[in-house]
Residue frames as qw, qx, qy, qz and C-alpha x, y, z in Angstrom:
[[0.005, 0.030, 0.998, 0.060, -6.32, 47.95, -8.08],
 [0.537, -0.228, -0.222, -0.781, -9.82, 47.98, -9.39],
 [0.597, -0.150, 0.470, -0.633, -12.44, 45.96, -7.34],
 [0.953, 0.229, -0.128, -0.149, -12.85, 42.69, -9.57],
 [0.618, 0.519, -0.520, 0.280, -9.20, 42.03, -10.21],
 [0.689, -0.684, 0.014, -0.239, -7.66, 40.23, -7.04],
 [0.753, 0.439, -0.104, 0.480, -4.27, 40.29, -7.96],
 [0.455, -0.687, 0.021, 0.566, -1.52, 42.02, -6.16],
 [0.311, 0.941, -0.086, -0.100, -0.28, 45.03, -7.94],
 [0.868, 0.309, -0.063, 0.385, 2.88, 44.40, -9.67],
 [0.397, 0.601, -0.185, 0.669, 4.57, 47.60, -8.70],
 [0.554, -0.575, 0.317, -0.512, 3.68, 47.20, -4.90],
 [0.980, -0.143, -0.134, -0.045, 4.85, 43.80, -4.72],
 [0.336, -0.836, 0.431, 0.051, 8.38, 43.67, -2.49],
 [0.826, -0.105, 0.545, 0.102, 11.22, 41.66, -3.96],
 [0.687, 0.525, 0.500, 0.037, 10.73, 43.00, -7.24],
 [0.307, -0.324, 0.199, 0.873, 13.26, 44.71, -9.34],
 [0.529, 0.564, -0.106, -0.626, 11.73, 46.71, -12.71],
 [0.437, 0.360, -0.647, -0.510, 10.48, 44.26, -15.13],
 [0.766, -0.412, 0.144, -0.472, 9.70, 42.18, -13.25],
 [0.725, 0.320, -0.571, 0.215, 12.88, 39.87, -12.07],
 [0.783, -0.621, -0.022, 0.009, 13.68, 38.57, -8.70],
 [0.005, -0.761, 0.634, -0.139, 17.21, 39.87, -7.05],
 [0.750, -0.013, -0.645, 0.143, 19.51, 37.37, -5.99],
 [0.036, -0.046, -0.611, 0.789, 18.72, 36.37, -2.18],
 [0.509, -0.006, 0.228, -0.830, 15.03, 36.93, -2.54],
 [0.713, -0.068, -0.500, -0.487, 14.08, 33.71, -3.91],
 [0.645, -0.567, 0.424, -0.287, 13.64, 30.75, -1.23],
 [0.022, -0.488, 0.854, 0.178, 16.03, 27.70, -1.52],
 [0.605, 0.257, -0.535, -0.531, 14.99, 25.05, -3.56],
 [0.660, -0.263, -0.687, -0.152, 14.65, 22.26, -0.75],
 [0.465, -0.852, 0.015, -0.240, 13.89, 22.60, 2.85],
 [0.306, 0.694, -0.586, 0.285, 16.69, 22.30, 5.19],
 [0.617, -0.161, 0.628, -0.446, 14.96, 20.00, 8.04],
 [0.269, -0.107, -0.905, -0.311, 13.87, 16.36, 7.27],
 [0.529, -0.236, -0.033, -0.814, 10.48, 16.21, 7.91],
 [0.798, -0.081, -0.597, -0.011, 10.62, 12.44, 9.42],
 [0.264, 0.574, -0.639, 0.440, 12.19, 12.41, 12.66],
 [0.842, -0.290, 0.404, -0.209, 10.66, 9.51, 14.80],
 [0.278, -0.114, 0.924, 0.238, 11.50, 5.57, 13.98],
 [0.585, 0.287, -0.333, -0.682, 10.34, 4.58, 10.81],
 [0.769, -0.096, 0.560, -0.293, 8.39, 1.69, 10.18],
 [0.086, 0.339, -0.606, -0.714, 8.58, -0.65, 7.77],
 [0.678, 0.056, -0.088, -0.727, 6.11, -1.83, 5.65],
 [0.774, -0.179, 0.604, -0.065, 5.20, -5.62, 5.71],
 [0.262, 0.356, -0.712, -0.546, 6.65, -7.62, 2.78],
 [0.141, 0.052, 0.971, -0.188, 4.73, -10.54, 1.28],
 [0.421, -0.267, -0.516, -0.697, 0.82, -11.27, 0.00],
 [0.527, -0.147, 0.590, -0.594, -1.34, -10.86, 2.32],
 [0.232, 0.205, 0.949, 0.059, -3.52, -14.48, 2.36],
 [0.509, 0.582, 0.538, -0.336, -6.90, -13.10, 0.81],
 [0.384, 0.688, -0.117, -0.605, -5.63, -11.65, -2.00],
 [0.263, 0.426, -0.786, -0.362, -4.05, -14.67, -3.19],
 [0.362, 0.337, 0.856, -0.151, -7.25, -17.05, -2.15],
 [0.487, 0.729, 0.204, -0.435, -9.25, -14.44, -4.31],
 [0.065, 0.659, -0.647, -0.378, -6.40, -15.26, -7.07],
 [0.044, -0.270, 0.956, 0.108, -6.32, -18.80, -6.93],
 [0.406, 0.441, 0.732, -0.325, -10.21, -19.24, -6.52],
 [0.512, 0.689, 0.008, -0.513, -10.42, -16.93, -9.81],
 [0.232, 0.604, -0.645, -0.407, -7.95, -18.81, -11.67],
 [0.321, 0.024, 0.929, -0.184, -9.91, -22.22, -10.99],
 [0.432, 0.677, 0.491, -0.339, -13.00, -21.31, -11.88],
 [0.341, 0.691, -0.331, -0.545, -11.26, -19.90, -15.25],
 [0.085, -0.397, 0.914, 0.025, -9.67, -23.70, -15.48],
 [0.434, 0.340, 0.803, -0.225, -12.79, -25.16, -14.59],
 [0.493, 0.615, 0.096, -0.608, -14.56, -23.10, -17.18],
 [0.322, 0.508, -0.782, -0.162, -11.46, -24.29, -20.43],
 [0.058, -0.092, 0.992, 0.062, -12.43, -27.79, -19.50],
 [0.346, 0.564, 0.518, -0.542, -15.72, -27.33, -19.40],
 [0.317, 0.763, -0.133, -0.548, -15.21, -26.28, -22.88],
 [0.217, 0.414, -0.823, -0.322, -12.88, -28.26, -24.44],
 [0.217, 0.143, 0.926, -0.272, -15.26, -31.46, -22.92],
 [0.551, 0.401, 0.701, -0.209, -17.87, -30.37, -24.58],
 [0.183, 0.681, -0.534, -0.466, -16.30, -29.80, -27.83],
 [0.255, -0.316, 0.913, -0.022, -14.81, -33.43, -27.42],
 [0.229, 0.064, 0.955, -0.178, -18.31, -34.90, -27.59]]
């Protein structure tokens, strides 16, 4: 292994048959076998919280207010 390259050598690497194919048994199972939770779970709250839907209703006024505002002085 030359000094730049920081690779593991292929033919020093354990596990490995020739060519480079993994027996069967060497690989690790595909999901763990613990759950990884194991207090009480919370849930989450359901519902809008109240500011986002004052910051909602205060934006959709002022868009209202604006469309009359418009059409009024169109009108006249």
């Amino acid at each position: 292994m030359s000094p730049d390259n920081t690779d593991p050598d292929p033919r020093n690497t354990p596990g490995l048959e020739p060519g480079g194919s993994v027996p069967p048994g060497e690989t690790p199972p595909g999901e763990a076998s613990t759950a990884s939770g194991t207090g009480p779970r919370n849930e989450p709250p359901r519902g809008w919280a109240k500011g986002p839907v004052i910051v909602i209703l205060v934006v959709a006024a002022l868009c209202a207010a604006l469309f009359l505002a418009m059409a009024l002085s169109l009108a006249l």
